[in-house]
N, C-alpha and C positions, 0 to 999 in steps of 0.2 A: 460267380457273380457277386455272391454276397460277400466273399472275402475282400472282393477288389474294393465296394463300397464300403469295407471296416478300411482299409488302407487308406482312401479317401477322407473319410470323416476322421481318424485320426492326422490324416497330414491337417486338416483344418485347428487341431487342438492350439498349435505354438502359434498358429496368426490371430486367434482367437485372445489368445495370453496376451501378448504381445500389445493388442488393440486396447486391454483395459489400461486406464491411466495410471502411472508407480504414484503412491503414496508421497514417496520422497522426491523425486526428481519431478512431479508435479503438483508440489504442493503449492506452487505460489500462484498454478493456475486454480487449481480447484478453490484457493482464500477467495479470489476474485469471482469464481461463477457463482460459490454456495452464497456470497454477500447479496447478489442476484437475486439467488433463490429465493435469501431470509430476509431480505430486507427490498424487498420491491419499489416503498415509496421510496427509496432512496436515487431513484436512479429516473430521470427524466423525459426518457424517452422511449415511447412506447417501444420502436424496432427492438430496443435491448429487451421488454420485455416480454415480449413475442418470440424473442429466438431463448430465451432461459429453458425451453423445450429440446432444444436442441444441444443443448451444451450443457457438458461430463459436470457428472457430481459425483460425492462422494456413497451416495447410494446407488445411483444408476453403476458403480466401480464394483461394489461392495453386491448387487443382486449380477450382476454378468459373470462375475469371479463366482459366485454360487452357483451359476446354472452351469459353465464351463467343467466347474471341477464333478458336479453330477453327468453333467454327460461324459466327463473322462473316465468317470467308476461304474459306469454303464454301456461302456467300448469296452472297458478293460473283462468284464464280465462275457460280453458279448466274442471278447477274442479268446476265453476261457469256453463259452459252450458253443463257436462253430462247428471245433474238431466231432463231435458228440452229435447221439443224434438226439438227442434231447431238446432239440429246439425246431422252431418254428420258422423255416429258411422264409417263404414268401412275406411272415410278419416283420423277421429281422431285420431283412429288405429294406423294407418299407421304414422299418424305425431308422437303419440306419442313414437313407435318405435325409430323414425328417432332422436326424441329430445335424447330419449334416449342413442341413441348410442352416437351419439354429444357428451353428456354429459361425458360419460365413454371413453373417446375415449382424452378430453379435460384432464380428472384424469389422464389415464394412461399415456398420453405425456407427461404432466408436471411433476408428480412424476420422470418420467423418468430423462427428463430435468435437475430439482430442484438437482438431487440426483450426474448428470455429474455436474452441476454447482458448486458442492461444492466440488467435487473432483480435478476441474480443477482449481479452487479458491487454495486450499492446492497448491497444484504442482507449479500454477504460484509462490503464496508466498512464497514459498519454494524458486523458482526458482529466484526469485528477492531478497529476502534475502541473498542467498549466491552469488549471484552478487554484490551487493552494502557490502556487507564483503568483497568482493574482490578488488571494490574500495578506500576500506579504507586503506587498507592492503597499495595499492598502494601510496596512500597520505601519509602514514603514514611513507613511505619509500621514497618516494620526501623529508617531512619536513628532516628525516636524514639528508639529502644527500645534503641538501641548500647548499649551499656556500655565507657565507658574506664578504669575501676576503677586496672586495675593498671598502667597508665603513671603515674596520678593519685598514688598511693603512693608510687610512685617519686621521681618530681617534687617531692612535698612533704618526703620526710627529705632529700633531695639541696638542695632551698632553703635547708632548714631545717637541717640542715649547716652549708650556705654563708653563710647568713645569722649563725650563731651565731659562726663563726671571723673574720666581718666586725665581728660587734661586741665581741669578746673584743679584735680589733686596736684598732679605734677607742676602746677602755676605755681599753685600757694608754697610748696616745696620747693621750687627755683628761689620764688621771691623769700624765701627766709633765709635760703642761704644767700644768697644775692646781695641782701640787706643794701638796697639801694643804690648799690654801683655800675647796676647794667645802665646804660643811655638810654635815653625816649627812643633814638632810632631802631637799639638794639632790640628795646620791647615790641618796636613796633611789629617789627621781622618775626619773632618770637608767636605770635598774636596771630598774623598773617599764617606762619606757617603750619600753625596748630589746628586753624580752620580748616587749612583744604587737610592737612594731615585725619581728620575727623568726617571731611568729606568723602575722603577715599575710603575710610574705613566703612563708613556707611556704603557705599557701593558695593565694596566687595560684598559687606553682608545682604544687599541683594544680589548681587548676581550670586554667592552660595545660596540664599534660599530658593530662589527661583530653581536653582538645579536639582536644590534636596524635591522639591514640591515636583518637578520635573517628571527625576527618577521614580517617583512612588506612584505618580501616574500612569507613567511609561512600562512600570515594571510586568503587570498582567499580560500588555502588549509586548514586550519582548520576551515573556513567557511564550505565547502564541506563536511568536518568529520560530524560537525554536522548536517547536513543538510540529511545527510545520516543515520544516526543513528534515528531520528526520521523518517525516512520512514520506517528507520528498526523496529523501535517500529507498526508503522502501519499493517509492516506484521506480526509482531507474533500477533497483534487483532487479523487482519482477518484470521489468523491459528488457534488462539481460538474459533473463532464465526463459522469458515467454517467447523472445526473438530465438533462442538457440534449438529449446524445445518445435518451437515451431516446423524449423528444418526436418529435425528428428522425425517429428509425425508426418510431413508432405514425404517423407524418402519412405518411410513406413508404407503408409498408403499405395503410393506408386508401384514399390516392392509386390504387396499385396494383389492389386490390380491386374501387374503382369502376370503374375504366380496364377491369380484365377483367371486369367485371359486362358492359360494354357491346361487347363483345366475343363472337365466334361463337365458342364450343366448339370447341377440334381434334377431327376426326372422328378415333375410335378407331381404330390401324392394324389393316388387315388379319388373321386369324389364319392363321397360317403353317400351309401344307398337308404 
């Protein structure tokens, strides 16, 4: 009887393994439950943190893989002193019962766990994705809205200045060479077209200041854009790796389930006299 319940509580060790979360292959869910864990106000809705009880961290990983690998060196012990009679067949019984439920007990939590953790990974990323699209939306609608006004001002009497002392020079330079042989109509033309040539120049140098004063406004906010877009890329990872994982853990479980459906019940221990 006792050997059959070492056979038992060891076939329990690999669904046991199996339940704790990999490091690696879940790590994008455990980023998202320990953010949870460590940063509570972050998260604004109570349900999420009500269930951070329920869903895998990197401790709850880290103390199950502990008590698992103890109980594996305390089977392996155990399948070391049945043959002998140096042992305690009714106590052994009974511990290996007790490991065994442990062990089944450690599967069925974590499958549980593992399988809320990737759903609540989805939702968060979901939920922060269409957040940070929301912020974008928003900057993207600040950069519109800029106003360079008063560079723009600036820019055009500062052209328009410059512009005016360039063709007051180039006059007096025509006119000396000229020495009096261009027509009154000719100068007139000349005159005319210096204006608006001076006018335009002045425009441009508002519309370049307005865009210099634009961009320097804009620039923090289009820092942000991107800054945001790459966490946006982060989340659709973790909605690739959370959505794939997720399968993995429900086929796990299910796995599980059947395996213990066909499986005898731990008899209840003893009640302590």
């Amino acid at each position: 009887m006792a050997q059959v319940k070492l056979d038992e509580a060891w076939d329990a060790v690999p669904w046991a393994k199996r339940a704790v979360p990999s490091l690696e292959e879940d790590a994008a869910i455990l980023e998202v439950t320990e953010r949870l864990i460590h940063s509570p106000n972050s998260y604004a809705f109570d349900s999420d943190l009500k269930r951070s009880s329920e869903l895998p961290s990197l401790a709850k990983a880290q103390a199950d893989m502990a008590t698992i690998q103890s109980i594996e060196h305390e089977l392996a012990n155990a399948r070391q002193a049945l043959p002998t009679l140096h042992v305690d067949i009714g106590r052994l019984s009974e511990r290996l019962t007790e490991m065994r439920g442990q062990l089944e007990k450690i599967a069925q939590r974590s499958f549980g766990a593992n399988v809320e953790g990737c759903q609540f990974a989805i939702n968060e990323s979901e939920r922060r994705k269409a957040n940070l699209e929301n912020l974008i939306g928003s900057l993207n609608q600040t950069i519109k809205t800029t106003s360079g006004v008063g560079m723009g001002l600036a820019f055009f009497f500062a052209f328009l200045m410059g512009a005016m002392f360039l063709v007051q020079l180039l006059a007096a330079f025509v006119s000396q060479l000229s020495l009096g042989l261009l027509s009154l109509a000719t100068r007139r033309t000349i005159a005319v077209t210096s204006l608006w040539a001076v006018l335009a120049i002045a425009i441009v140098g508002a519309i370049l200041g307005s865009k210099i004063s634009r961009d320097n406004k804009n620039r923090p906010h289009r820092a942000e854009i991107e800054k945001h877009y790459r966490s946006i890329g982060d989340c659709v990872r973790t909605l690739a790796t959370a959505r794939a994982r997720l399968e993995v853990w429900k086929q796990n479980l299910y796995a599980f389930q059947a395996w213990q459906s066909r499986r005898t019940p731990p008899l209840p221990l003893p009640a302590a006299r």
